[in-house]
C-alpha positions as CSV (number, residue, x, y, z in Angstrom):
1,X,95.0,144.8,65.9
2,X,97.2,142.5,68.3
3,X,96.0,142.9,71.9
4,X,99.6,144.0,73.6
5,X,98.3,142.4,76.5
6,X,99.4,138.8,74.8
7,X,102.6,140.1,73.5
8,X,103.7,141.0,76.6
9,X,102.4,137.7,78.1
10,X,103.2,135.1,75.4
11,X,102.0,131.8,77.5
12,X,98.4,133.0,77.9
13,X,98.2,132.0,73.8
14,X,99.0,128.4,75.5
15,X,96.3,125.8,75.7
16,X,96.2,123.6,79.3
17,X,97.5,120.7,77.4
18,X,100.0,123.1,76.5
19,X,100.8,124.4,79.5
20,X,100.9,120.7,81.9
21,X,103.6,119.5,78.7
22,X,105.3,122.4,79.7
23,X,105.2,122.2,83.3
24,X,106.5,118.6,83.1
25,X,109.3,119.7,80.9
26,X,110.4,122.1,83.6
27,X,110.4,120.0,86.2
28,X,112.5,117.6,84.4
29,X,114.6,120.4,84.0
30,X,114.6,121.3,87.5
31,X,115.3,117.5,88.2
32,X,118.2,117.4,85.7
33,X,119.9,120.1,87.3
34,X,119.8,118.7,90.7
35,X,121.1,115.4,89.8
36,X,123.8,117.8,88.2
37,X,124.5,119.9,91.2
38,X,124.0,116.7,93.1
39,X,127.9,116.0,92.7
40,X,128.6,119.4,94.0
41,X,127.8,120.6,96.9
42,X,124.0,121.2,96.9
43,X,121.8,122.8,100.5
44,X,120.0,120.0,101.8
45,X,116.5,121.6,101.4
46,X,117.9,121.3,97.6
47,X,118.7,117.5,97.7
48,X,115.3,117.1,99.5
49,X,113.2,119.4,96.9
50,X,114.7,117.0,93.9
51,X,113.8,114.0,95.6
52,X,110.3,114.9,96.3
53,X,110.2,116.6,92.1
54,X,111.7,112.5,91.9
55,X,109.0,110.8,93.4
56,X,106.1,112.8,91.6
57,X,107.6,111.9,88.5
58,X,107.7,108.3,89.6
59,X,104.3,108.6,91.1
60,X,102.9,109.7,87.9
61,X,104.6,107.2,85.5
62,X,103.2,104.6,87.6
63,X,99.7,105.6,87.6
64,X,100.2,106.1,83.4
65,X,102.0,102.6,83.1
66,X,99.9,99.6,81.8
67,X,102.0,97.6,84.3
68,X,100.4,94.1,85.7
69,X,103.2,94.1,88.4
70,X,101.8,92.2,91.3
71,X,104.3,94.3,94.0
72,X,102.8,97.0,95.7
73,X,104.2,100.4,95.0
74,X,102.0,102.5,97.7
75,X,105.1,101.2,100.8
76,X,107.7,102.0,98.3
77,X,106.4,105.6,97.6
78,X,105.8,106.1,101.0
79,X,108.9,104.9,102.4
80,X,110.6,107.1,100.1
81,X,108.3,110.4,100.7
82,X,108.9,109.9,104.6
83,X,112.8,108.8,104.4
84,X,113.5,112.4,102.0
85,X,111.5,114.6,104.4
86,X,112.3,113.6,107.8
87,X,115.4,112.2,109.5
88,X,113.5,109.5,111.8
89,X,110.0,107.9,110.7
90,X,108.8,108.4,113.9
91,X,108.9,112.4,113.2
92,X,106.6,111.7,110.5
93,X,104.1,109.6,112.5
94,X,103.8,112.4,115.2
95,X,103.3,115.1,112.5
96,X,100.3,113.2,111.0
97,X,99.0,111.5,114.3
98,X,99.6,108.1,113.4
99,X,101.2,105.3,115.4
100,X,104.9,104.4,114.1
101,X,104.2,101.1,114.5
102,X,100.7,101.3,112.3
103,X,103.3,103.8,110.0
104,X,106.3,101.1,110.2
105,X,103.7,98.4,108.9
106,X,102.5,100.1,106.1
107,X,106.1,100.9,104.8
108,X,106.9,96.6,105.4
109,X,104.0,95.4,103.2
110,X,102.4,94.4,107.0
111,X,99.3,96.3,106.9
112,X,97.2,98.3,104.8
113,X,96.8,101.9,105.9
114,X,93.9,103.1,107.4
115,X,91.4,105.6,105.1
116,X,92.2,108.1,107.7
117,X,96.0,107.5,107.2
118,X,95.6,108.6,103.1
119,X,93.8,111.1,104.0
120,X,96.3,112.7,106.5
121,X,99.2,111.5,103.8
122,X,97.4,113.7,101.3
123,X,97.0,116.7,103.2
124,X,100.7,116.8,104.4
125,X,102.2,116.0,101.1
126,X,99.8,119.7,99.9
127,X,101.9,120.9,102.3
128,X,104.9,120.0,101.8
129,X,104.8,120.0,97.7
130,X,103.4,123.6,98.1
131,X,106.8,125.4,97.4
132,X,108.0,122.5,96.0
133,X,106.2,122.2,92.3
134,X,102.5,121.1,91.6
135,X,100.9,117.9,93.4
136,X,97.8,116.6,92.4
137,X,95.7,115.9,95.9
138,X,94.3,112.5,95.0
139,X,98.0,110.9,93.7
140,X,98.0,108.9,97.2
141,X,94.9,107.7,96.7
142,X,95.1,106.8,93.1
143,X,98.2,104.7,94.0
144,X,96.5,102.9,96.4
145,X,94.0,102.3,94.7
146,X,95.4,101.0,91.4
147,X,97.8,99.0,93.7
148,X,94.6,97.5,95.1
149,X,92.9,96.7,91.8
150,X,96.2,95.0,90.3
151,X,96.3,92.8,93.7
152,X,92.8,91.7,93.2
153,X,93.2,90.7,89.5
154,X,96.1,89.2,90.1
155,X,94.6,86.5,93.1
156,X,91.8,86.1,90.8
157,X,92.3,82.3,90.5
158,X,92.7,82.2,94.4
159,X,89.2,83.8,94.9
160,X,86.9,83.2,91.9
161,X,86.1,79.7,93.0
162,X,85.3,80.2,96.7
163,X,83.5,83.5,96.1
164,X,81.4,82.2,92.6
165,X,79.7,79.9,95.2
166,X,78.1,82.9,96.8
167,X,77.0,83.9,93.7
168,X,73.4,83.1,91.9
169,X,71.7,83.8,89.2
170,X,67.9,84.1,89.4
171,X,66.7,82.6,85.7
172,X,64.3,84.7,83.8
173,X,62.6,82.7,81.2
């Protein structure tokens, strides 16, 4: 007997795989429509909700790439976050307590951003991406991070020399 349950409900037969595949494929959708509309006239809260479903998808197909570029993607992605939100940077600093110099830095490849500056850039964009669509917490951090790990592989041949002479070996024999 067929549990009426699941006939009423056909996506709880979906596995997760399932079920991400087909979240990505409406937010594509959702995308597609805005660019679409874009022409037209569209409510800004609508132009702002496709940018932000824009730079997840971005986000994402960065962290997925096998990409060895060298330029850092963390000030483009937050450049573009902050720019779609708010109308002045400076807004943006105030919201997550941040100097808009320190904010103005990170955005022209001038600093690095503080650990406390990812972690306030992670809770605001929960916020913000809460009515939006689904936003993985750590995507900030993972950016950074694989922007950080490209960077140092990169300059290998600039530090492997000085820092091998800190390094020794004890022999066992």
């Amino acid at each position: 007997m067929i549990n009426e349950s699941l006939i009423l409900d056909p996506e709880s037969l979906l596995d997760s795989r399932e079920s991400s595949q087909l979240d990505g494929e409406k937010e594509l959708k959702a995308l597609s429509k805005a660019r679409a509309l874009r022409k037209g006239e569209l409510a800004s809260h609508d132009i702002r909700r496709a940018r932000l479903l824009q730079l997840k998808l971005k986000m994402e197909e960065f962290l997925s790439s096998n990409s060895n570029s060298t330029k850092s993607q963390f000030p483009v992605f937050l450049e573009f976050y902050v720019d779609t939100i708010y109308p002045k940077r400076k807004l943006f600093a105030q919201d997550i307590d941040v100097n808009p110099i320190s904010l103005s830095q990170v955005i022209n490849y001038h600093r690095e951003p503080k650990e406390e500056f990812i972690l306030r850039l992670i809770i605001h964009s929960e916020k913000v991406y809460k009515n939006v669509c689904h936003f993985q917490s750590n995507t900030w951090l993972e950016v950074y991070l694989k922007d950080k790990f490209m960077e140092t592989i990169s300059s290998e041949k600039k530090w492997r020399k000085e820092e091998g002479k800190h390094v020794k070996i004890f022999e066992l024999v």
